[in-house]
C-alpha positions in Angstrom: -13.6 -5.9 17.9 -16.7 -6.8 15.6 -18.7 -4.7 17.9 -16.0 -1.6 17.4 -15.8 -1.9 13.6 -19.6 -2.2 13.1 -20.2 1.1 15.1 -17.2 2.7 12.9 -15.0 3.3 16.1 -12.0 1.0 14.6 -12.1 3.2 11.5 -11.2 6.4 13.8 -8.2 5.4 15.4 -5.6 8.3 14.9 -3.0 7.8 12.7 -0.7 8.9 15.2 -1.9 6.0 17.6 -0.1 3.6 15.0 2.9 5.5 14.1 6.4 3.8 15.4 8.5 6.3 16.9 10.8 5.8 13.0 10.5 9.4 11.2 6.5 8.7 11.9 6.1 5.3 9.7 3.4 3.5 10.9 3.5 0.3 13.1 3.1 -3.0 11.7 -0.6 -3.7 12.9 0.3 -7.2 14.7 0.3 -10.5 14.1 -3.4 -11.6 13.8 -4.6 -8.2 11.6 -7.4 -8.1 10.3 -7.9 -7.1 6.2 -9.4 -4.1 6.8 -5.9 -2.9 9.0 -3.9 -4.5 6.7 -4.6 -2.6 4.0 -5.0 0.7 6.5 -0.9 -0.2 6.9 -0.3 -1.2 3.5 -1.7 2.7 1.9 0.0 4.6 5.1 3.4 3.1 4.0 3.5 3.7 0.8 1.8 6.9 1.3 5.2 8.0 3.3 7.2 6.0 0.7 5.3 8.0 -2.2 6.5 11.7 -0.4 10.1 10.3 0.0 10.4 9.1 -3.5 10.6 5.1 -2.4 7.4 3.9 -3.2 8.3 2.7 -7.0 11.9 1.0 -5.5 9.6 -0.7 -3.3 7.9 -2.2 -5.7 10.8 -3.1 -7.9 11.5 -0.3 -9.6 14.9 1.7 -9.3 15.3 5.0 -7.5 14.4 8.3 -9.7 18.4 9.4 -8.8 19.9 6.3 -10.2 17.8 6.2 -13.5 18.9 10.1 -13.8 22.4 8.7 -14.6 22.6 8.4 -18.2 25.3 6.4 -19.5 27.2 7.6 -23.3 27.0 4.5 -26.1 30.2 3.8 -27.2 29.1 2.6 -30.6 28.6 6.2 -31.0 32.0 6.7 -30.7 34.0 3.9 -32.6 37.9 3.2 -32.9 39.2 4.8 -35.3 42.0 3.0 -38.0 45.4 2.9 -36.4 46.7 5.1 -39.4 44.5 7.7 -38.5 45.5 11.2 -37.6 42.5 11.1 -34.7 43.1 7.6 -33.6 45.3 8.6 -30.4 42.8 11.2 -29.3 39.8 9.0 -30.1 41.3 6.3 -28.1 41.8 8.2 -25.3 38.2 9.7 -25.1 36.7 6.6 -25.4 38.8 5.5 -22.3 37.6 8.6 -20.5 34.0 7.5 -21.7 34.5 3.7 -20.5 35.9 4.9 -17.1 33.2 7.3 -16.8 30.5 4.8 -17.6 31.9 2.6 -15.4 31.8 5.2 -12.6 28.3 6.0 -13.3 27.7 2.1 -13.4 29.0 2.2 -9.5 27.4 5.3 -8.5 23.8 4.1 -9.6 24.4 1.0 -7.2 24.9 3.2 -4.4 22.1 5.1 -5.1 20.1 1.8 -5.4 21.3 0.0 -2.6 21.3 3.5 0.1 17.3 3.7 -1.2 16.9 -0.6 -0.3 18.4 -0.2 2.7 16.2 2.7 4.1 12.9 0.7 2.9 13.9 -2.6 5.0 15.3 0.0 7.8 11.9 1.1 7.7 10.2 -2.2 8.0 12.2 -3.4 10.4 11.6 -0.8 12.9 7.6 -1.2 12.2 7.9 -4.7 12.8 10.3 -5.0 16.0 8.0 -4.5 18.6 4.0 -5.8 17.0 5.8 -8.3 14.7 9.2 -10.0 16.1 9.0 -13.4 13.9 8.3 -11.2 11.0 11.2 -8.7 12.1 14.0 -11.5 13.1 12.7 -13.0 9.2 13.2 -9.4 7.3 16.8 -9.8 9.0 17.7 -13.1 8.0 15.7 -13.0 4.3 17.0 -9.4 3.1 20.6 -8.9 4.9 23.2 -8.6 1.5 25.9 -9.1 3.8 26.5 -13.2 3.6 26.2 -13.3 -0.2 30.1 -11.7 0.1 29.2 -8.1 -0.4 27.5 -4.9 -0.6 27.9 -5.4 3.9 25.6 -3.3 5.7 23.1 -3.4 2.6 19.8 -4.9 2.6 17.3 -6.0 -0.1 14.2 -3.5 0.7 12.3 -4.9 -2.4 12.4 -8.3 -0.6 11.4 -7.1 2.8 8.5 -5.4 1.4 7.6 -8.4 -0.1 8.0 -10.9 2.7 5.8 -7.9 5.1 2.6 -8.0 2.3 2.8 -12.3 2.5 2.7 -11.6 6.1 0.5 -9.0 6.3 -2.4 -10.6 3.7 -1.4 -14.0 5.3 -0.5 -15.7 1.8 -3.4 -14.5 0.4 -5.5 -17.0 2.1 -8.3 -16.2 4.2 -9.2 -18.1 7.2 -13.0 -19.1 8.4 -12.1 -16.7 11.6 -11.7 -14.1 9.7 -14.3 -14.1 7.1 -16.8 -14.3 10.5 -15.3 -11.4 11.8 -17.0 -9.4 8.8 -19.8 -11.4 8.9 -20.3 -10.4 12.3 -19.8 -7.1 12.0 -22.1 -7.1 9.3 -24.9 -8.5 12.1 -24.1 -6.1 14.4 -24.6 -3.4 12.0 -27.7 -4.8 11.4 -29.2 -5.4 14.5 -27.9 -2.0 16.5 -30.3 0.6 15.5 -29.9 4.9 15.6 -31.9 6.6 17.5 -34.6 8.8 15.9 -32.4 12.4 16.6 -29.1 11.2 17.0 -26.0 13.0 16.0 -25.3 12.8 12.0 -22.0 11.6 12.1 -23.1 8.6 14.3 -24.7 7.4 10.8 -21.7 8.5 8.9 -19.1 6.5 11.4 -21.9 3.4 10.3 -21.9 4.0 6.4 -18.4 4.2 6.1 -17.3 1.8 8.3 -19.3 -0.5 6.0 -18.6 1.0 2.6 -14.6 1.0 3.3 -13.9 -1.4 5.9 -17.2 -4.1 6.1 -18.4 -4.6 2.8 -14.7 -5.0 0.6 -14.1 -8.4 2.8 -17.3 -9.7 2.8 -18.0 -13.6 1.4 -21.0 -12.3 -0.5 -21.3 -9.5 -2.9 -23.2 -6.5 -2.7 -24.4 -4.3 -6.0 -25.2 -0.7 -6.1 -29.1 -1.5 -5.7 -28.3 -3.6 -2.4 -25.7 -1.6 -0.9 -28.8 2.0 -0.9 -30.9 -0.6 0.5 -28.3 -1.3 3.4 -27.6 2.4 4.1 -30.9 3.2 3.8 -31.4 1.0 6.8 -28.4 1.8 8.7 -30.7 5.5 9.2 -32.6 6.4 12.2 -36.4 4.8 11.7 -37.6 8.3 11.4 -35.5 9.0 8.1 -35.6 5.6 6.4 -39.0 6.2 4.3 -37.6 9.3 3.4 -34.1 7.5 2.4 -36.4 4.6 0.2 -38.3 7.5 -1.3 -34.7 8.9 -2.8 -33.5 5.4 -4.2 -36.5 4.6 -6.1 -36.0 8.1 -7.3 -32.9 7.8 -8.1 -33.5 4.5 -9.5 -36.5 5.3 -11.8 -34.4 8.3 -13.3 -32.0 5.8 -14.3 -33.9 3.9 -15.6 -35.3 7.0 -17.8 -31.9 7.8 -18.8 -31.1 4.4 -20.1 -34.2 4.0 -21.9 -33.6 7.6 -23.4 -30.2 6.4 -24.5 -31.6 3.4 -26.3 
C-alpha cells in the first residue's frame, strides 16, 4: 500500500469505487484506514452533506428550516388591565400567539430530528458492510427510542461524532502507522522517473506527496525543503534545470524582502 501511495496510484482511486450504493455517499474506508483515507472520507461526506444542507446539523448546529421559524415575543404583547376595553381581545391574541409559538416550538423539532435521523441513516449504511462494530455501535449510541420518545429518531450529531473517533482512531497515532508514511516517503525516494517519461507520472508523485505523504509525516517540512524534494522527485534530466528555478525563485525573495526593509 506504501508502494501504491508513493507512486500516487492510491490518490486516483475513483470516487465512485468508494461510494455505498445510499444516494452515492461514500463508504466508510474500513477498519484499519489510513490518515490520508480518513480525511479523503471525512471531506467527501460533508461535501454531500454541504449540497443537501446537513453539513452544519452535523456539526451541531440546527437545520436552516428549523432556525427559519421565528417565534413572536410575548412581552411585546402584554396583558392588558381587567377593566380594559381591549383586555378580552388581547387575551385572546396572545392565546393564539402562545398556541402558535407552541406549534412552531413542535414543528422545529420535527424539522430537527427528520435532518438527525437522515445523517445517522447515512452513516449507518456507510458503515454496514467496511465497518460492522462501528455500525452495530452508531445503533446502540444514537437510537432516541429507549430514552421514552421521539421512536424511530436518531441522534445524527452523535453518530457523526462517534464515526470521526473511529475514523482518526482517538486522535492517537500508532507506530504502524506513522511507518507507513515513512515508508512511503522512502519509496518516493528511492524509485526514480525515467529521463522522457510521461508528465503526469511526476505529477501522480508531487501530489501524492504534497496532499497525502507529507501532512502525516513525524517530521516537518518548510517551503525551502519541500522545492528541494520535488525537485528530486523529476526525471535526472530535468533536475538541474528544477534547482536552477528554486534558487531563482529564492534569490528574488530574498530581493523582495530586502527591498521591503
Amino acid at each position: 500500500m506504501s508502494t501504491a501511495l508513493a507512486a500516487g496510484d492510491a490518490a486516483t482511486t475513483t470516487l465512485k469505487d468508494t461510494l455505498s450504493t445510499s444516494q452515492d455517499f461514500p463508504q466508510y474506508p474500513g477498519d484499519d484506514v489510513h490518515a490520508h483515507a480518513a480525511k479523503q472520507y471525512q471531506e467527501a461526506v460533508e461535501a454531500r452533506w454541504a449540497k443537501r444542507g446537513l453539513l452544519a446539523t452535523a456539526n451541531g448546529g440546527y437545520p436552516a428550516a428549523a432556525n427559519a421559524i421565528i417565534d413572536i415575543d410575548l412581552n411585546e404583547l402584554p396583558p392588558l388591565p381587567v377593566g380594559d376595553r381591549d383586555h378580552n381581545r388581547r387575551k385572546e391574541a396572545r392565546i393564539k400567539i402562545k398556541a402558535q409559538n407552541e406549534s412552531n416550538a413542535q414543528k422545529r423539532i420535527t424539522i430537527t430530528l427528520d435532518a438527525w435521523t437522515e445523517i445517522y441513516t447515512d452513516l449507518k449504511m456507510s458503515t454496514e458492510v467496511t465497518a460492522p462494530i462501528l455500525s452495530r455501535d452508531l445503533k446502540a449510541s444514537c437510537d432516541l427510542a429507549p430514552a421514552g420518545q421521539h421512536i424511530g429518531s436518531f441522534d445524527g450529531p452523535r453518530a457523526w461524532r462517534i464515526t470521526l473517533h473511529y475514523l482518526y482512531h482517538g486522535g492517537q497515532r500508532t507506530e504502524t502507522e506513522k511507518d507507513f508514511y515513512r515508508s512511503a516517503e522512502r519509496i518516493q525516494r528511492a524509485s526514480t522517473l525515467a529521463d522522457g517519461c510521461p508528465s503526469s507520472d511526476y505529477s501522480k508523485k508531487a501530489l501524492a506527496f504534497l496532499v497525502h505523504i507529507r501532512p502525516n509525516l513525524s517530521q516537518s517540512y518548510d517551503d525551502d525543503d519541500t522545492a528541494l524534494y520535488l525537485i528530486n522527485l523529476m526525471p535526472k534530466a530535468l533536475k538541474e534545470g528544477g534547482r536552477r528555478i528554486k534558487n531563482e525563485l529564492k534569490h528574488r525573495r530574498a530581493s523582495t524582502t530586502t527591498l521591503c526593509t
